[in-house]
C-alpha positions in Angstrom: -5.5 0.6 23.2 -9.1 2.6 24.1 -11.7 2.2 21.5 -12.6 4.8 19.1 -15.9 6.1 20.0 -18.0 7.5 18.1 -21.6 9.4 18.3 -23.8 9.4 15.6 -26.2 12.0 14.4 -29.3 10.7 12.9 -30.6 7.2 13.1 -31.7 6.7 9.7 -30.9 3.8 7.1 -27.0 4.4 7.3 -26.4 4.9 10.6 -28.7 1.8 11.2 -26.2 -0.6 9.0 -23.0 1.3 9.6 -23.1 1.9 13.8 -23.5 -1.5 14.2 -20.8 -2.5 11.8 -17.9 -0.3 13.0 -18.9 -1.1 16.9 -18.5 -4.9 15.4 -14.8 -3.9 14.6 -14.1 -2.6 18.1 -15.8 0.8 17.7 -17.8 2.0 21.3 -20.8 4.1 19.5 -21.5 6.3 22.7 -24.6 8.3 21.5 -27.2 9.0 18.9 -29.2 11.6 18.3 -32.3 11.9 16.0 -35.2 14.8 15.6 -36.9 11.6 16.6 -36.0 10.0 20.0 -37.9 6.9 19.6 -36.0 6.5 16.2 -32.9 7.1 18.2 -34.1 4.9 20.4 -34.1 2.0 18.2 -30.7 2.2 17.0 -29.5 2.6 20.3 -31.1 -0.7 21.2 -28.9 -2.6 18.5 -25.9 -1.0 19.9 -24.2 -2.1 23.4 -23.1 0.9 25.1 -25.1 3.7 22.9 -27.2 6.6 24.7 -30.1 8.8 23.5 -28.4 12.1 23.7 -30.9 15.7 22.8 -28.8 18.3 22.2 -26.0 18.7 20.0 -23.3 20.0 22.7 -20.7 17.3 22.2 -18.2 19.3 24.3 -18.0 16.8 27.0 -19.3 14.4 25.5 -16.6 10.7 25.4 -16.8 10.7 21.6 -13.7 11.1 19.4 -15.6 11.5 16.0 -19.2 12.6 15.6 -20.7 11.3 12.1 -23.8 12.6 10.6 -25.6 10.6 9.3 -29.0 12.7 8.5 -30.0 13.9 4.9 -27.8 15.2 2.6 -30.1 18.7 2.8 -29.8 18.4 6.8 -25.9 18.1 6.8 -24.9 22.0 6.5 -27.4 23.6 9.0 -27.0 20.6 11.6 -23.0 21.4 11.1 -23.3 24.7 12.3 -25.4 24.2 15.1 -22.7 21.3 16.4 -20.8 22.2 19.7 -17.2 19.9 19.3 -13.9 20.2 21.4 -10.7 20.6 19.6 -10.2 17.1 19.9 -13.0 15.7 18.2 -13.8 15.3 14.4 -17.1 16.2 12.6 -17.7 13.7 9.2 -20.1 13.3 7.3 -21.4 10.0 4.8 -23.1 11.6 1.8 -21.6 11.3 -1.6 -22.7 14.4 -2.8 -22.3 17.0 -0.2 -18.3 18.6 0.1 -16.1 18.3 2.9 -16.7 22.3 3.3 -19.7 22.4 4.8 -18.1 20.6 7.4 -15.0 22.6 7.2 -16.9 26.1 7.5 -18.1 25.2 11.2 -15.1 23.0 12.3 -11.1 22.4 11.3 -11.1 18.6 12.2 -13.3 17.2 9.5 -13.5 14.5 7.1 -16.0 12.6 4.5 -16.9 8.8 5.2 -18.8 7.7 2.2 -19.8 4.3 1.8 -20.9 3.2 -1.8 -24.0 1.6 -1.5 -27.7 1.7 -1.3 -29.0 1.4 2.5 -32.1 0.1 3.1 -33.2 -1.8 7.1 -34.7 -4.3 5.8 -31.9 -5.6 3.6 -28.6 -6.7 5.3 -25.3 -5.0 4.2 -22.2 -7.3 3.4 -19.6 -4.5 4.3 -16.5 -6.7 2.8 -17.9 -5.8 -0.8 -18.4 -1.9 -0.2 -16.4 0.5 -1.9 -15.5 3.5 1.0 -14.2 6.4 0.3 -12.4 8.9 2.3 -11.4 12.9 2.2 -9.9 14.6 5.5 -9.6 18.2 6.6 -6.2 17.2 7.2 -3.4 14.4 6.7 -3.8 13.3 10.3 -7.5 12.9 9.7 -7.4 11.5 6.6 -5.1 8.7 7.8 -7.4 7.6 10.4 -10.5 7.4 8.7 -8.6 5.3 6.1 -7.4 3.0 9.0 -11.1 2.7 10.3 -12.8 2.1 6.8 -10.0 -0.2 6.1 -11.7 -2.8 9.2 -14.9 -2.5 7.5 -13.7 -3.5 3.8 -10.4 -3.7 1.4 -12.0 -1.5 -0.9 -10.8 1.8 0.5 -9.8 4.9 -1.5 -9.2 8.6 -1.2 -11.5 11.3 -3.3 -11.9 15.0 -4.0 -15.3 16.7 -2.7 -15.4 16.7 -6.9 -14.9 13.3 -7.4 -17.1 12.4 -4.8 -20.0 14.1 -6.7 -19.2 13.0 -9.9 -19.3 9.3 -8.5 -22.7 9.9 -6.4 -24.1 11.5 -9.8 -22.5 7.7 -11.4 -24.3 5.9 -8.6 -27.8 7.7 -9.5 -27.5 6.8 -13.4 -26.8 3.0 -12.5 -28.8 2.4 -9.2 -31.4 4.8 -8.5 -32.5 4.9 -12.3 -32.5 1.1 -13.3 -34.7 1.0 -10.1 -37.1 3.2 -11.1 -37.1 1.1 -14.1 -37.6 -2.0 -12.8 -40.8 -0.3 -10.8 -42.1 0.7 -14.6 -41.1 -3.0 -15.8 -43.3 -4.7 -13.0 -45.9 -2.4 -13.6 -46.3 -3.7 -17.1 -45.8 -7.3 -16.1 -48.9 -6.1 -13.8 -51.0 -4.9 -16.5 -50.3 -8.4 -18.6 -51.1 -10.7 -15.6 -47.3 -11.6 -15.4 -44.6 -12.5 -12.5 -42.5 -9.8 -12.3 -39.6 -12.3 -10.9 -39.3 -13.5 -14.4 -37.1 -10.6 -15.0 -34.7 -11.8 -12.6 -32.4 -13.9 -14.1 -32.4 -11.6 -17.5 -31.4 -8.4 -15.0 -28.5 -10.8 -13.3 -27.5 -11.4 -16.7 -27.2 -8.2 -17.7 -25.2 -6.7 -15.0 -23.0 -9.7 -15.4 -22.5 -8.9 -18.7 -21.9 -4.9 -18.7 -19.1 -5.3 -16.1 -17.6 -8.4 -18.4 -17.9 -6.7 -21.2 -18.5 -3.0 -20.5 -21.6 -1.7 -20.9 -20.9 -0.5 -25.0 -20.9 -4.3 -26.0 -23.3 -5.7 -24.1 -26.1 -3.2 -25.3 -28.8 -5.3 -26.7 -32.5 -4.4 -27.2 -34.7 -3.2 -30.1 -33.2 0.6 -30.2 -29.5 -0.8 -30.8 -30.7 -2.9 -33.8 -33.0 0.3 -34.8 -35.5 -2.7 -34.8 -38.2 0.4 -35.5 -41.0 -1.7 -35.8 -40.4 -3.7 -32.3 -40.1 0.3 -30.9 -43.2 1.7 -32.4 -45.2 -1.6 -31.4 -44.2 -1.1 -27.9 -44.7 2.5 -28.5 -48.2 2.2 -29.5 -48.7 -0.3 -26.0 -47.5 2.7 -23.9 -49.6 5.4 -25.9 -51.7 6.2 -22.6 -48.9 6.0 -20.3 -46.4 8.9 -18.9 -43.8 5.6 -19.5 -44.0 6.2 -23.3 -41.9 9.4 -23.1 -39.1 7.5 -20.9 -39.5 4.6 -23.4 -38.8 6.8 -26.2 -35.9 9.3 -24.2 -33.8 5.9 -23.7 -34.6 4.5 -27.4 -33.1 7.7 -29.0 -30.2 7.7 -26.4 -29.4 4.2 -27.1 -29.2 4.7 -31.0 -27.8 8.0 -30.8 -24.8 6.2 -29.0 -24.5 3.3 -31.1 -23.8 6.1 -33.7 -20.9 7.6 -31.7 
């Protein structure tokens, strides 16, 4: 049986876990292509059989699927600008973006969304990602389950809808609690304190809210309406555009320990 092959449009942090992945699971990634052909460049050069292509004519190109991979912002205009064959299949990997914008330009299309945070520096166990899938059609959609299926078990269908409403999930508990964390070490700064310490209190927590659920494992000041802890810490943060978060997630917490 011939490989799938695949080219890839843009070289940024997914295409630089998930190109080497599927080509890993017999995938032959033929081309890339980036605004940035030294970028390109580089992800080609982790790849066995990969080319720096320039335009975005895929026409004649060897690839089956073209994925791209660029921001979510970039997805729509690069879509219609894309030359394809009947035969081939456009996707795209964002969580938020629908499966129209893909659909507007081209019939063969699908959604290959991988649930995780992507950064290069920071290997990606693939086996514990969540994938889910949405084709133009059944014959699509059937194939793109089969390929995400050699990446990792945890495979499902979704809606253009559902898809948003999980990436919108994925902000609250990732992108947030990070931006916490960079508030938390900040204060550990300001007291001459190692912000590792937090570590095994964090693990703890996330252990605990998918034990329990996040409802019962809520602890903290704000749940215990402790208001003398709050206004302490509230009084350390008086100076600081953290006071206002501090205070947003205090009332939020009570509010739904009230519900």
């Amino acid at each position: 049986m011939q490989p799938i092959k695949i080219a890839f449009i843009g070289a940024g942090n997914v295409a630089w876990h998930l190109a080497p992945a599927l080509q890993a699971k017999g995938a032959q990634v033929v081309e890339v292509v980036n605004r940035s052909p030294e970028k390109a460049l580089s992800l080609v050069e982790k790849l066995s059989s990969a080319k720096v292509k320039a335009d975005l004519d895929f026409r004649n190109s060897e690839a089956d699927w073209v994925f791209i991979t660029a921001p979510d912002a970039q997805i729509e205009p690069l879509a219609s600008q894309i030359q394809l064959a009947p035969r081939q299949v456009l996707l795209h990997t964002s969580g938020s973006q629908p499966l129209g914008i893909l659909q507007n330009a081209h019939l063969q299309s699908g959604v290959f969304y991988p649930l995780q945070t992507f950064s290069k520096e920071k290997c990606i166990d693939f086996r514990k990602v969540h994938f889910y899938i949405e084709g133009s059609n059944t014959p699509v959609e059937r194939k793109l389950l089969s390929l995400a299926r050699k990446l990792s078990p945890l495979v499902s269908t979704a809606t253009s809808q559902q898809r948003l409403g999980l990436h919108m999930a994925a902000v609250f508990a990732c992108n947030f609690p990070n931006h916490l964390l960079l508030m938390a070490q900040s204060v550990m700064e300001q007291y001459e304190l190692d912000f590792t310490a937090l570590k095994p209190l964090v693990e703890e927590m996330v252990e605990k809210a998918f034990a329990l659920g996040p409802e019962k494992a809520q602890t903290g000041p704000a749940i215990r309406k402790d208001t003398n802890t709050i206004q302490r810490h509230e009084a350390l943060l008086e100076s600081s555009a953290m006071q206002s978060v501090y205070q947003l997630l205090s009332q939020s917490i009570q509010k739904k320990g009230k519900d």
